[in-house]
C-alpha positions, 0 to 999 in steps of 0.5 A, a space after each residue: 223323460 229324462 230333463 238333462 244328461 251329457 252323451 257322447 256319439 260313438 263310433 256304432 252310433 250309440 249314446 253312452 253318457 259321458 262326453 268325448 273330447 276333441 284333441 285339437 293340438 295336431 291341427 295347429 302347428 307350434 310355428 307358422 311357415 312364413 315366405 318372406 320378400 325384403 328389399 331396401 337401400 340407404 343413400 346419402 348426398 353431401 349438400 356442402 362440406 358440413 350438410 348432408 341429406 340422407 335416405 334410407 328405405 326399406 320393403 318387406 311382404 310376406 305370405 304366411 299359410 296355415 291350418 286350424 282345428 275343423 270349426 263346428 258348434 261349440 256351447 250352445 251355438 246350436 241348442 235344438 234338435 227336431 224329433 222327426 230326424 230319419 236319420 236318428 236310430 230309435 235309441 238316439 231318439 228315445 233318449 233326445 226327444 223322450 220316444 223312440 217313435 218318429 211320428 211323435 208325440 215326445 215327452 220332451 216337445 211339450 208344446 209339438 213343433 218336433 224341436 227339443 232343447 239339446 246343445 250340441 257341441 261338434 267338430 265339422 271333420 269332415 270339412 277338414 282343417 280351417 285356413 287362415 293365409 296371412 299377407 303383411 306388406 310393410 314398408 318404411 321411409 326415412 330421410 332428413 337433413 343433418 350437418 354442423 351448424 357452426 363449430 361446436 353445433 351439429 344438427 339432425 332435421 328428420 321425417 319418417 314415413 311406415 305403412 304395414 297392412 294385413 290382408 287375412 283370408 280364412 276357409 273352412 268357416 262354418 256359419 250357424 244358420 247353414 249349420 243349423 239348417 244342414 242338422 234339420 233333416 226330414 224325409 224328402 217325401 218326393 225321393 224318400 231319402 233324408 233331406 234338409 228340411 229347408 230344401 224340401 220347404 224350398 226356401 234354400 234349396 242349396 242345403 245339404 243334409 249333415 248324415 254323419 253328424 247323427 249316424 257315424 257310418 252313413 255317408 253325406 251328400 255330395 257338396 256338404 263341405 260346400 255349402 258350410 264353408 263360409 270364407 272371410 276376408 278381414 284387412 287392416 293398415 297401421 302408419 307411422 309418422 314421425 316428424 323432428 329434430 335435435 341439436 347437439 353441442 360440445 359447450 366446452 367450445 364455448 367456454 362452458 364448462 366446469 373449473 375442475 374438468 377438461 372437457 365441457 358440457 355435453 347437451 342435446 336438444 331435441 323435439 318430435 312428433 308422432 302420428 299413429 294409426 290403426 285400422 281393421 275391416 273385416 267382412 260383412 260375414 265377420 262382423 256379422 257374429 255368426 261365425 261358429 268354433 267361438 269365433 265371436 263378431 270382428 268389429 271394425 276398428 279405427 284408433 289414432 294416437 298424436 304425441 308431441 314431445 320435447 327432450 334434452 340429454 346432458 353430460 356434465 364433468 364435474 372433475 377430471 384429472 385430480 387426485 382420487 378424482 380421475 373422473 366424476 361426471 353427472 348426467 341427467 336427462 328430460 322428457 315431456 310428452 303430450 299423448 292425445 288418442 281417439 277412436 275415429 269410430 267412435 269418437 270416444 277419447 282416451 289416453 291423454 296424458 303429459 307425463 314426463 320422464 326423466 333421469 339422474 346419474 353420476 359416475 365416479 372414477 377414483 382412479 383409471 382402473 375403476 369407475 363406480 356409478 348410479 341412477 335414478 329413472 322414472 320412465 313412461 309407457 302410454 298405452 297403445 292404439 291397440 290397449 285403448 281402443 281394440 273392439 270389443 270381442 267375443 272368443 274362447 279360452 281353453 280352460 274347463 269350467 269347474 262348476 259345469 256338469 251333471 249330478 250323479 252323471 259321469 261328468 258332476 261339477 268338480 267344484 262344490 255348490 258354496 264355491 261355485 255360486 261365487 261365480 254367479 251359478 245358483 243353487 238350482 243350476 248346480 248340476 244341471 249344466 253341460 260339459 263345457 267342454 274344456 273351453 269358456 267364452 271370453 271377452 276381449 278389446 281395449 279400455 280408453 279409461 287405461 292410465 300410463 305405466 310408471 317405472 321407476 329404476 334404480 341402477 348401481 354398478 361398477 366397472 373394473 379394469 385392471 391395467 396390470 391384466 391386459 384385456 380383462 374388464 370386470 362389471 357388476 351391477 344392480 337394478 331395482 325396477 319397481 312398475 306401477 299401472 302395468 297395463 295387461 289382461 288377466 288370463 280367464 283360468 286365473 280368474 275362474 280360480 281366484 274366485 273359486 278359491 278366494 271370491 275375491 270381488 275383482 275376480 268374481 265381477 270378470 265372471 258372467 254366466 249366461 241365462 243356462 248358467 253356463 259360460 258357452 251360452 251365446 245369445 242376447 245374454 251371452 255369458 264371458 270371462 271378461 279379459 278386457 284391458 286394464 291397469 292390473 297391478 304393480 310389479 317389482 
């Protein structure tokens, strides 16, 4: 019998080699419709003439319905058959099982437990679209206490206080066991009609028969829809706290300024602390990683981040008012934080850092229609809770893999052997593997090892504003922005196609093929493109 093919069910429920391909897009929607509830209030109360305590809160919920692709068996989520199916046609079976017989034997069941190895990669259509009903509920509290100190001091005492949470409902899921046990049809010797073996058996007599998924012109049974929709709930919650301070002062009131300017030194201090959390629940049937349509298991999360920071701004004329000197001003400012994050969940840390941030600038006006000026900044950006500490998981990416096929079929692998064994193919897999079917695994969550991005900027412009043209003012500028560290995702069809092109190791190492060869197989081994967090390059 024949080992290995690719075929596709037609609509007279025929095999033709080949494989058909599902047009997903008209399923999901380009926008979500989102219904949306806002509401908020800013208040204000003088303690004294030079106090004033201040409020400002604001609520928003919004309800966001929308429709995905029908799920199904993707890969080899569902990797067997049974030879004894009433339901298969003679031809089906011949080619399936290796005889066209229902009683068996088939060459393609060595060792008779009427079962042979065949993926089969289906939508469930008639289940209709999935669901997916998002609900944020979000709000956001700010209050403090701001006025001058005495003359020349002014002062900001703050707290905030924000809350989002998410509940996410989807339908239309379909689990593998119900789907495995709704394609296992045998004679029902009690009534003579095609019945789910476990039904028959006894031991979930819920099951009802998959009819069309072999014969397209035969009809299910009542209820099918029913028994393979498997709902899930996953809910989330992300806070915010922000406790600080600053203080701002003219020092010119206080005689602290430079000898060849009229206005004084301008400075601000300041302090803050941040508390920021994450938490995602899903349900038992989503962490439990039965999920089919390469949904992949959602795992709990719970990462906090603390920072403590302290900053100062300040602006310093150097001279104002002479000749060829209408202005030169300097302003500089200082930022030292301290990032600690961690994974509740697991107790792993990541994220510690105490970068400082820092700028330097100067601005030169010769005369009053003219002024020039430059900076240097150096900025930070730690990773979030998300890049750190998001749980691993397992989905799919829309990317045909080039390697997958059958030799001398009508899907061959679209790459040669030398380049596909850079992916981890071997030689005796080559040409021997299924279709992927325009979509791969992928693995995604965060990774605590991430470092901080460094920006470096650089910024020179000028600003000309004739006084002999009323109302015209004229700006030109240059950045030179130069990013180390920058923390992202490489996407899996560019590393399918470095390596295949190049076998640049820290592409070929994302690639991992399953036990099949394939890069669909979900198993003990399952095989991914990985598309973790990292620190992935350098931009400018």
């Amino acid at each position: 019998p024949r080992t290995s093919g690719s075929f596709a069910l037609q609509s007279d429920g025929s095999l033709v080699e080949g494989a058909n391909s599902f047009n997903f897009n008209p399923f999901n929607p380009l926008r979500r419709q989102v219904t949306r509830f806002n509401a908020g209030f800013s208040g204000w109360y003088n303690l004294t003439d030079k106090v004033e305590a201040y409020v400002d809160f604001g609520f928003t919920k919004s309800q966001s319905p929308q429709i995905i692709a029908p799920s199904g068996g993707f890969g080899s989520e569902i990797n067997r058959l049974n030879c004894d199916n009433p339901v298969l046609s003679s031809a089906q079976r011949l080619v399936l099982c290796g005889s066209a017989s229902i009683a068996g034997p088939w060459p393609r069941d060595p060792d008779g437990d009427r079962y042979v190895q065949a993926q089969v990669q289906r939508r469930f259509v008639e289940g209709g679209p999935r669901t997916d009903d998002r609900t944020l509920t979000n709000f956001r509290t700010v209050g403090g206490v701001r006025g001058t100190l005495f003359d020349g001091v002014k002062f900001d005492v703050f707290g905030q206080w924000a809350e989002t949470s998410l509940d996410r409902l989807q339908t239309n899921n379909v689990t593998r066991q119900p789907l495995l046990n709704a394609y296992d049809i045998v004679t029902n010797p009690a009534t003579g009609q095609p019945a789910c073996r476990v039904a028959v058996q006894g031991t979930d007599t819920r099951c009802v028969p998959f009819i069309t998924a072999f014969n397209p012109n035969g009809a299910n049974p009542e209820g099918l829809a029913a028994y393979l929709d498997t709902p899930t709930l996953t809910r989330g919650k992300t806070a915010q706290t922000i406790v600080g301070g600053t203080l701002q002062s003219d020092l010119g009131t206080f005689g602290i300024a430079s000898p060849w300017a009229e206005d004084g030194i301008a400075l601000l201090i300041g302090a803050e602390y941040r508390n920021e959390s994450l938490v995602t629940r899903p349900d038992a049937t989503a962490t439990s990683g039965t999920l089919l349509a390469g949904a992949g298991a959602l795992l709990p999360g719970d990462g906090e981040t603390e920072v403590k920071e302290f900053f100062l701004e300040a602006s310093v004329p150097l001279v104002q008012k002479k000749r060829f000197f209408e202005e030169l001003a300097l302003t500089g400012a200082l930022r030292r934080s301290d990032y600690s994050s961690r994974n509740n969940l697991s107790g792993v840390r990541g994220g510690d850092f105490a970068p400082t941030s820092w700028a330097a600038g100067l601005t030169w006006s010769p005369i009053r229609d003219i002024r020039l000026r430059g900076q240097y900044q150096r900025a930070i950006r730690a990773p979030n809770i998300l890049e750190l500490f998001l749980p691993v998981n397992s989905g799919l990416a829309n990317v045909s893999d080039a390697c997958a096929g059958f030799a001398g079929s009508a899907t061959p692998p679209t790459r040669p052997l030398d380049q596909c064994t850079r992916t981890g193919l071997t030689a005796a897999q080559y040409g021997n593997i299924p279709p992927s079917g325009a979509q791969v695994n992928v693995r995604t969550g965060g990774n605590p090892d991430l470092e901080p991005e460094v920006g470096d900027t650089v910024t020179l412009g000028a600003v000309l504003q004739p006084s002999f043209i009323r109302n015209l003012s004229v700006s030109f500028d240059y950045f030179n922005i130069r990013l180390k560290g920058a923390v992202g995702t490489v996407p899996a069809v560019f590393t399918l196609e470095r390596c295949l092109d190049t076998g640049e190791p820290q592409f070929c190492t994302l690639i991992v093929r399953g036990p099949d060869g394939t890069l669909t197989f979900r198993g003990n081994e399952p095989s991914f493109v990985d598309q973790r967090t990292q620190n992935i390059a350098s931009l400018s």
